[in-house]
N, C-alpha and C positions, 0 to 999 in steps of 0.2 A: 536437623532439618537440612535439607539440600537446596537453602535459600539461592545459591549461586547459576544452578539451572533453573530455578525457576524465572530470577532474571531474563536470561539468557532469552528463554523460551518466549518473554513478555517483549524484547529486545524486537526478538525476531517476528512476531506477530504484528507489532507497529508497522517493520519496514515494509512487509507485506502488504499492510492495509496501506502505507502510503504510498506503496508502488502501484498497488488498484486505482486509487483516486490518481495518479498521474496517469497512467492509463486511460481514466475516465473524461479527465480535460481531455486531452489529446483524441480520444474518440470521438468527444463532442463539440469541438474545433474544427476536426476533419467534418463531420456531420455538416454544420454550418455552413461551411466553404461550397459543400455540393449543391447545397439548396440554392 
């Protein structure tokens, strides 16, 4: 089994998702400020 990319692969799916939600503060931050 090629446990080591599937790590990887799980690895890389988190940062992604936590780069979203930092993205989505930061949107909704900005949002805020306008109002």
């Amino acid at each position: 089994m090629d446990n080591d990319k599937f790590v990887e692969e799980k690895a890389n799916a988190r940062m992604e998702y936590e780069e979203d939600l930092t993205k989505g503060k930061a949107t909704s931050q900005l949002k805020s400020k306008e109002i």
